[in-house]
N, C-alpha and C positions, 0 to 999 in steps of 0.2 A: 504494500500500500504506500502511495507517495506520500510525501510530507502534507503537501496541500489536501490531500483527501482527508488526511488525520485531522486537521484542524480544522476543517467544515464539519468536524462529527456527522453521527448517523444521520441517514434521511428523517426527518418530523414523520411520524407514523399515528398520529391523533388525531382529533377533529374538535375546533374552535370556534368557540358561541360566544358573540358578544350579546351580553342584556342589559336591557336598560329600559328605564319607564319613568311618568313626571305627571301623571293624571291617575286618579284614583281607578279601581278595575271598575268592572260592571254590575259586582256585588260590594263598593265601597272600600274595597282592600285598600291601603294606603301604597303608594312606590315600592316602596322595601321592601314590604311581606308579598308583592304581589312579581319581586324581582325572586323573594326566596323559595317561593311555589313552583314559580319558573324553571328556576335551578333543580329542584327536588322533581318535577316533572323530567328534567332532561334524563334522568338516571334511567339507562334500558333503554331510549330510544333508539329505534334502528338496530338492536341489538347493541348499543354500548353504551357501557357501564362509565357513569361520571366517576372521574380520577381527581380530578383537582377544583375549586372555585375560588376564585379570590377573593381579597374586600370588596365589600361593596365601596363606591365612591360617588360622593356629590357634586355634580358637576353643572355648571350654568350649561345652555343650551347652546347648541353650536349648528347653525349658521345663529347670532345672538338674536335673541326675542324678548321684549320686553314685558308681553304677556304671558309669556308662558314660564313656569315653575321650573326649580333645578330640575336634574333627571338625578337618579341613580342609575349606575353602571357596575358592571362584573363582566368577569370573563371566567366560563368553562371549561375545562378541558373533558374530553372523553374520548375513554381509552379506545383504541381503533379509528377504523375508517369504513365509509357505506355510501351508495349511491347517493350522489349530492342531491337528485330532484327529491329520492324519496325524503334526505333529508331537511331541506328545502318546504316541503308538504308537509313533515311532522313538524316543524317548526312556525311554520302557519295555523297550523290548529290549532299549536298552545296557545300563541295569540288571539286567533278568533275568541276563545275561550274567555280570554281575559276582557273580552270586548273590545277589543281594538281593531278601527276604522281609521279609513285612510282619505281622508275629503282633501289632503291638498299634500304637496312634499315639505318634507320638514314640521308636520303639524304636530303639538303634540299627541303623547300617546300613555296609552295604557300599559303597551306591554310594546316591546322591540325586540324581537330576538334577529341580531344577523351571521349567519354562516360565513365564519371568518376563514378558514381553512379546514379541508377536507386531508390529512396526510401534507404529501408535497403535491397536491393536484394544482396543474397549474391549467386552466381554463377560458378559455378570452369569451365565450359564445356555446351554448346557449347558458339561460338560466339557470342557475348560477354562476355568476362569474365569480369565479377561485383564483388565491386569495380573494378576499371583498373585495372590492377595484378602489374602496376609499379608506379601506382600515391601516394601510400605511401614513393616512394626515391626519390621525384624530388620536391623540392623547390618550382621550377616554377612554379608548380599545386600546391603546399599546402597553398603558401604564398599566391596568390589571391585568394585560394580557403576559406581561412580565413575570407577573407573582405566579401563574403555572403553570407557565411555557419558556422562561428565560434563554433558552436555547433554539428558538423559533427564529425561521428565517423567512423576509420576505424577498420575492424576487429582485425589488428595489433595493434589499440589505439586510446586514445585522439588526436584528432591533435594535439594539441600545445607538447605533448610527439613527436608522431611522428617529426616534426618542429626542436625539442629541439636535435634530432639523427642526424638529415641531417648535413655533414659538411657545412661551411660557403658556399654563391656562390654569386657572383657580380649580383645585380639586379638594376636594377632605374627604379625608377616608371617614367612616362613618362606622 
């Protein structure tokens, strides 16, 4: 094995869910217990079993809105990997669930679950597009995405490069 292979480590062999939410669900759940239902929901989907979840973190709304409440965010790890649509469709359901509708982009929401990586699939077309096509500019994903994938790479980079580009953005761990 060359030297360069050694230091790129193994291929990613998991699958990455960013969640997050900033509107109460559709039975009143508050963000947080309805980001931790989320997470407890993911366990077994598609056949895999949740391995890691990080803090939760509060975070203003990004693109900024003045109406609209922090979010809370996390990121999941789960062991393995599985078809992205199927995954993709169980991932919409939790959401349906929680009641969350989509009347414009960027609105808020009840529940958001986005399928950040599948393994190392790398996917330009069709739906899903693997990596997220936006989760290398967004803080919110990368910084919990750190606490249970540190060793995650995006095609654009090392995380902690990626990390190191993002300008500042207000978070609390919660």
């Amino acid at each position: 094995m060359s030297g360069a292979a050694e230091a790129a480590g193994p291929p990613f062999a998991d699958t990455l869910v960013a969640l997050g939410a900033n509107l109460p669900a559709a039975d009143g759940t508050g963000a947080l217990e309805t980001c931790r239902r989320a997470a407890a929901a993911l366990d077994g989907i598609c056949g895999l079993p949740l391995m890691a979840l990080s803090n939760w973190w509060e975070t203003p709304p990004d693109p900024p809105d003045p109406r609209s409440p922090p979010y809370v965010n996390g990121v999941a790890r789960l062991r393995g990997t599985a078809d992205p649509l199927a995954l993709l469709r169980a991932l919409q359901a939790i959401e349906d669930a929680a009641g969350r509708v989509r009347p414009y982009p960027n609105a808020p929401r009840t529940l958001d679950l986005d399928l950040i990586a599948v393994g190392g699939v790398v996917r330009p077309a069709p739906d899903p597009v693997l990596p997220h096509p936006r989760a290398h500019l967004r803080r919110f994903v990368l910084l919990p995405l750190a606490e249970v994938a540190p060793g995650w790479r995006h095609p654009e980079g090392a995380l902690e490069a990626l990390l190191a580009r993002l300008p500042p953005m207000p978070m609390r761990r919660l």
